[in-house]
Backbone as ProteinMPNN parsed JSONL, in Angstrom:
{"seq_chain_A": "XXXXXXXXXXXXXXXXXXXXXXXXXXXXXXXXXXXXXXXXXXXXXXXXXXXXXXXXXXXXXXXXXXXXXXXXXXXXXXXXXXXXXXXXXXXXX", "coords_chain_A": {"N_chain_A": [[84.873, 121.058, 97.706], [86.581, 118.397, 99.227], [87.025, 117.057, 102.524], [87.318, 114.601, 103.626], [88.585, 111.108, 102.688], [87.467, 108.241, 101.427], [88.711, 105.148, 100.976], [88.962, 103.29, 98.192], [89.157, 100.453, 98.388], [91.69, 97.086, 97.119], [92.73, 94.221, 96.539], [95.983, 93.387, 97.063], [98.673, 92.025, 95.681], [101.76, 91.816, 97.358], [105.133, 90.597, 96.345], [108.184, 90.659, 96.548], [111.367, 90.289, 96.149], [111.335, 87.755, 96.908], [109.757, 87.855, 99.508], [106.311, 87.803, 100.427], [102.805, 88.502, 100.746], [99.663, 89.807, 101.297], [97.867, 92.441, 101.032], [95.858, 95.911, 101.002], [95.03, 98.33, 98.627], [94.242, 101.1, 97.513], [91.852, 101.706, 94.826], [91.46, 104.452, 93.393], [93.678, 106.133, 93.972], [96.063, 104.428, 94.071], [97.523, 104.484, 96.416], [99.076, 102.212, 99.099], [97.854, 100.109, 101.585], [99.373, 99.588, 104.877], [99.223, 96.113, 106.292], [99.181, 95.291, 108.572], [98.554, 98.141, 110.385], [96.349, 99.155, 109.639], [94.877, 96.142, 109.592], [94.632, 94.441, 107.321], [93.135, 91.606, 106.756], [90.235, 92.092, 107.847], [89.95, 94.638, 106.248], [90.188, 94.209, 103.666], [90.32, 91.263, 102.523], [88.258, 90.429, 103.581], [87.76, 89.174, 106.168], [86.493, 88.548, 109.198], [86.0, 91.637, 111.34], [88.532, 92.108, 113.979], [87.924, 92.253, 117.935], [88.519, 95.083, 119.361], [90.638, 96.341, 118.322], [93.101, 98.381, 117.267], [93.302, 100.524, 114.949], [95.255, 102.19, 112.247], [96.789, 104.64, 110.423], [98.424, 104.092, 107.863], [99.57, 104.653, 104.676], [101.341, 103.795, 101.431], [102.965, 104.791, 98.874], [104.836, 103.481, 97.32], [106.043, 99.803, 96.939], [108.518, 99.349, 98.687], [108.606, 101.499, 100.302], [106.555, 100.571, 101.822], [107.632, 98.163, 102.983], [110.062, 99.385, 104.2], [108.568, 100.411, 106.056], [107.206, 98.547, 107.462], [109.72, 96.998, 108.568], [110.969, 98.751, 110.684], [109.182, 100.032, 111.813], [106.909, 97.597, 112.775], [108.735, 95.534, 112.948], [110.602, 96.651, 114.803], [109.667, 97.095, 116.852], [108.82, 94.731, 117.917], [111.185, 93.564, 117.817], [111.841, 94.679, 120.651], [110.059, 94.309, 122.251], [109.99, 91.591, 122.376], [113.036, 91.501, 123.716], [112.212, 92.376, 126.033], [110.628, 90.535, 127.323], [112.531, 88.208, 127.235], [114.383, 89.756, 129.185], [112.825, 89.961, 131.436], [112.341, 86.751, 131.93], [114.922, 85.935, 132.45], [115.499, 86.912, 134.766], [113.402, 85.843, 136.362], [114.172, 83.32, 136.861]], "CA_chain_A": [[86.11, 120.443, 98.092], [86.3, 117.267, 100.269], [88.011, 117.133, 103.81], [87.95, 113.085, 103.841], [88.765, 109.841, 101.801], [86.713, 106.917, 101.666], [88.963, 104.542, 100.186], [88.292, 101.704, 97.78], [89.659, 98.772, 98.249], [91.01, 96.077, 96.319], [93.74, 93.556, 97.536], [97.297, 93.535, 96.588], [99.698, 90.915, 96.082], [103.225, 91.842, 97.826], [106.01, 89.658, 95.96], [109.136, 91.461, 96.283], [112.268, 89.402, 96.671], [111.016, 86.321, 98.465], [109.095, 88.337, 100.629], [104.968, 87.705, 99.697], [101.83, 88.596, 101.699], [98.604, 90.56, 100.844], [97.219, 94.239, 101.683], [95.276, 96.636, 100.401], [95.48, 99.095, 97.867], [93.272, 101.945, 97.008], [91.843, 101.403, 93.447], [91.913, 105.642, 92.779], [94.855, 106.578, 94.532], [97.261, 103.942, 94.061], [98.109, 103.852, 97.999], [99.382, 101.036, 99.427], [98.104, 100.378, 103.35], [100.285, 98.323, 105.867], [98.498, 95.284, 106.662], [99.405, 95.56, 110.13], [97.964, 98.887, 111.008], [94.858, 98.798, 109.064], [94.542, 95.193, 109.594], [94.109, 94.293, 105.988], [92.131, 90.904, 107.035], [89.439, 92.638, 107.331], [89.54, 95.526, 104.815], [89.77, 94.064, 102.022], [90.525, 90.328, 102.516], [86.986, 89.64, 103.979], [87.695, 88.265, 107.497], [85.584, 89.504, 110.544], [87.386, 92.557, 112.177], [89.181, 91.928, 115.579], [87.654, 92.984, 118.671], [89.383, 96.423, 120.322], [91.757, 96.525, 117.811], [93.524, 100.025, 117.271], [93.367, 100.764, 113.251], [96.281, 103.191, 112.355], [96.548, 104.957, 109.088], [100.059, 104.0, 107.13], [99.415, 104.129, 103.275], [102.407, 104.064, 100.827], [103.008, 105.047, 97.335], [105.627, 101.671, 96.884], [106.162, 98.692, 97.845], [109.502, 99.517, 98.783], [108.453, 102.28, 101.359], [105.607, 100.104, 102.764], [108.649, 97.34, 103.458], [110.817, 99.925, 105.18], [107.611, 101.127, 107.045], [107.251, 97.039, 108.592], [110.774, 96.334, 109.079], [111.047, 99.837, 110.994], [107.904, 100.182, 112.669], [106.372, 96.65, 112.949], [110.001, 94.776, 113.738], [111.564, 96.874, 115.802], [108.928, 96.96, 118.541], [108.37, 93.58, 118.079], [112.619, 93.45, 118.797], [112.004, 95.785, 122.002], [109.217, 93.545, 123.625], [111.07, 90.283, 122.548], [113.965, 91.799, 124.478], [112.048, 92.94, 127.383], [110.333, 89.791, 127.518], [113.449, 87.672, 127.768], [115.123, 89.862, 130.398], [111.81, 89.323, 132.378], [112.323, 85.689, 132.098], [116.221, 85.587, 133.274], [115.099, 87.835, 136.732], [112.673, 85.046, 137.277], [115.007, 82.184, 136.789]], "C_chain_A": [[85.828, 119.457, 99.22], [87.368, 117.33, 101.112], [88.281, 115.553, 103.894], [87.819, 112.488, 102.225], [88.241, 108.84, 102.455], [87.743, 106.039, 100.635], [88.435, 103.37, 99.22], [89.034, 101.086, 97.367], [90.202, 98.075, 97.161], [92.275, 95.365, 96.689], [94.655, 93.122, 96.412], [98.483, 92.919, 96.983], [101.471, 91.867, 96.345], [104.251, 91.044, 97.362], [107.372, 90.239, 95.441], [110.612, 90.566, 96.769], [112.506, 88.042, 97.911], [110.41, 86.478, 99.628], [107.331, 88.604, 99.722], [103.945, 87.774, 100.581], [100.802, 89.465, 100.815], [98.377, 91.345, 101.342], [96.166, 94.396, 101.055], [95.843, 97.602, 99.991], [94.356, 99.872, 97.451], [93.127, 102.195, 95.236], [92.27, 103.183, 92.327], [92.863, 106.238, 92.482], [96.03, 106.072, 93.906], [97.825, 103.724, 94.927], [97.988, 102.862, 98.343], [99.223, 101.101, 100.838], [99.052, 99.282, 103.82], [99.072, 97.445, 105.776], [98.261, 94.923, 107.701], [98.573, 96.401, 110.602], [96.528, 99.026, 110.441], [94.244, 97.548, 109.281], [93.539, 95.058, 108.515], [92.85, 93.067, 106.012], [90.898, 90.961, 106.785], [88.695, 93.851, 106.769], [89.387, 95.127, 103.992], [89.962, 92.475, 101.755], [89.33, 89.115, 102.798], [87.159, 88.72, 105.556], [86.916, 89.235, 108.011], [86.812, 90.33, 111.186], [87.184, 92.162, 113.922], [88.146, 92.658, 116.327], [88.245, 93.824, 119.277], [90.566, 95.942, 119.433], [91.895, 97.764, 117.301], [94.056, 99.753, 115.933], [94.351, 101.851, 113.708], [96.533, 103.291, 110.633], [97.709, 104.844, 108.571], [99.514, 103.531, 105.643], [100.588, 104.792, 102.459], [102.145, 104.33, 99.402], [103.72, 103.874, 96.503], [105.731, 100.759, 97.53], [107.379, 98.867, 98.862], [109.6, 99.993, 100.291], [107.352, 101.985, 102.289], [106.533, 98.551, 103.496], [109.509, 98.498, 104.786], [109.592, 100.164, 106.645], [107.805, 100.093, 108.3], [108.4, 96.895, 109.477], [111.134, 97.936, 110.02], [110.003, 100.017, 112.302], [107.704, 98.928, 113.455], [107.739, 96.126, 113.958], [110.633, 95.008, 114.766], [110.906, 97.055, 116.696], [109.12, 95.391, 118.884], [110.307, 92.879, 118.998], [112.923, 93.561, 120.514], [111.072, 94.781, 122.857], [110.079, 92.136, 123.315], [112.403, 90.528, 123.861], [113.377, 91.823, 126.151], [111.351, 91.736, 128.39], [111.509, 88.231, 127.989], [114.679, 88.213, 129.356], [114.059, 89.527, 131.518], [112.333, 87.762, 133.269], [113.531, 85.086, 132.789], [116.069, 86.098, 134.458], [114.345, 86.687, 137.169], [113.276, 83.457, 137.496], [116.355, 82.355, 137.952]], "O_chain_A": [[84.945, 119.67, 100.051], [88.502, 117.591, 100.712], [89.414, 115.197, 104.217], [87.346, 112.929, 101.178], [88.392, 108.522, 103.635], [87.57, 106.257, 99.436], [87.526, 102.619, 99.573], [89.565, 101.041, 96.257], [89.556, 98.173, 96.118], [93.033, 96.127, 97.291], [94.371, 92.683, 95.297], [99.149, 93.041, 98.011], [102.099, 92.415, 95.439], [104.519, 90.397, 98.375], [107.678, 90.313, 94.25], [110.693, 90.275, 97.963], [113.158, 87.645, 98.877], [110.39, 85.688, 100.572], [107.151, 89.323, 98.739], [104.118, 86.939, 101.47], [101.134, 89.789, 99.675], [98.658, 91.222, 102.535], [95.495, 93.487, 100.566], [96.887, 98.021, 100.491], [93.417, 99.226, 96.987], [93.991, 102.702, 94.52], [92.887, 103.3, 91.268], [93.166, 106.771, 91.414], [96.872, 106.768, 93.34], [98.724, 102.889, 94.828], [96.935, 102.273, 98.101], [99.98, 101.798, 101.514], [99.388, 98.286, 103.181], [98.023, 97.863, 105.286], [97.256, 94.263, 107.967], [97.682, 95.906, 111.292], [95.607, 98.935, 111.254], [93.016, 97.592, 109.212], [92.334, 95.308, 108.494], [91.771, 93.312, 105.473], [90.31, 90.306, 105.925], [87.491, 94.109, 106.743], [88.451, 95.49, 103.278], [89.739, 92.238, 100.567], [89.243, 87.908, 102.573], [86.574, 87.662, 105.786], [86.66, 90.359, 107.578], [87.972, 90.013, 111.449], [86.237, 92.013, 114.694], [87.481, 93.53, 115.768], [88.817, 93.217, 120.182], [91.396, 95.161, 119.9], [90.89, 98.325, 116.864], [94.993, 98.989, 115.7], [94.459, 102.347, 114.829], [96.489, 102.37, 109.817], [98.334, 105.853, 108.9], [99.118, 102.393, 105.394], [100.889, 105.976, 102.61], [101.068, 104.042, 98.88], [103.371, 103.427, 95.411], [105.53, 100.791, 98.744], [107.129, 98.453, 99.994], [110.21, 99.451, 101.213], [107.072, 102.684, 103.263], [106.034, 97.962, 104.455], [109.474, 98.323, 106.004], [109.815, 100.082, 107.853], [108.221, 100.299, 109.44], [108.344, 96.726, 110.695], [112.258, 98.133, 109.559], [110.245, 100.1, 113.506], [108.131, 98.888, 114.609], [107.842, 96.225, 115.181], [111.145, 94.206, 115.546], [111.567, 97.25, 117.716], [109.513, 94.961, 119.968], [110.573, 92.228, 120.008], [113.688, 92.982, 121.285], [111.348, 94.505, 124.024], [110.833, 91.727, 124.198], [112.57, 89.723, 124.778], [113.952, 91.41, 127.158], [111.366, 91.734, 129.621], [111.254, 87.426, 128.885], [115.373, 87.555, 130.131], [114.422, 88.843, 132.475], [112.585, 87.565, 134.457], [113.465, 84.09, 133.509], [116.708, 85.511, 135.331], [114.513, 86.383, 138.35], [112.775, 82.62, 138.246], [117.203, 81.468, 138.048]]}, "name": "protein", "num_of_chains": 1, "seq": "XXXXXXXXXXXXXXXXXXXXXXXXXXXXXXXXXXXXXXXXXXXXXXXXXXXXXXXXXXXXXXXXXXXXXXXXXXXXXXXXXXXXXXXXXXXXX"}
């Protein structure tokens, strides 16, 4: 019995209502990773990986539930420092 997964790769077009980007997708499985937390780039896209960048494991079964994951996860921080970043900017004004 095996305790890990080595995935394998193979890159996966996103084209879901006007919304289109690339990931990865595990060819056995069928899991779908974020592209964000894995930083698909360079898993499976072939770029050089980032320096000190913090990998994070999010793989989906649909597209559907790897959308909610972004707009959930990804957006709403990205909301929270936008925010925190503009009240910054009115204190210094």
């Amino acid at each position: 019995m095996a305790y890990t997964w080595e995935p394998k790769w193979e890159v996966f077009e996103v084209d879901l209502e006007g919304i289109k980007f690339k990931t990865c997708r595990d060819r056995i499985t069928g899991l779908i990773a974020c592209p964000v937390c894995i930083h698909a780039a360079s898993k499976c896209l072939g770029e050089k990986p980032p320096f000190n960048y913090v990998y994070e494991n999010a793989y989906f079964y649909t597209v559907e539930d790897l959308l909610e994951h972004m707009k959930g996860y990804h957006l709403l921080g990205l909301k929270k420092r936008t925010a925190k970043l503009a009240e910054k900017l009115r204190e210094e004004d």
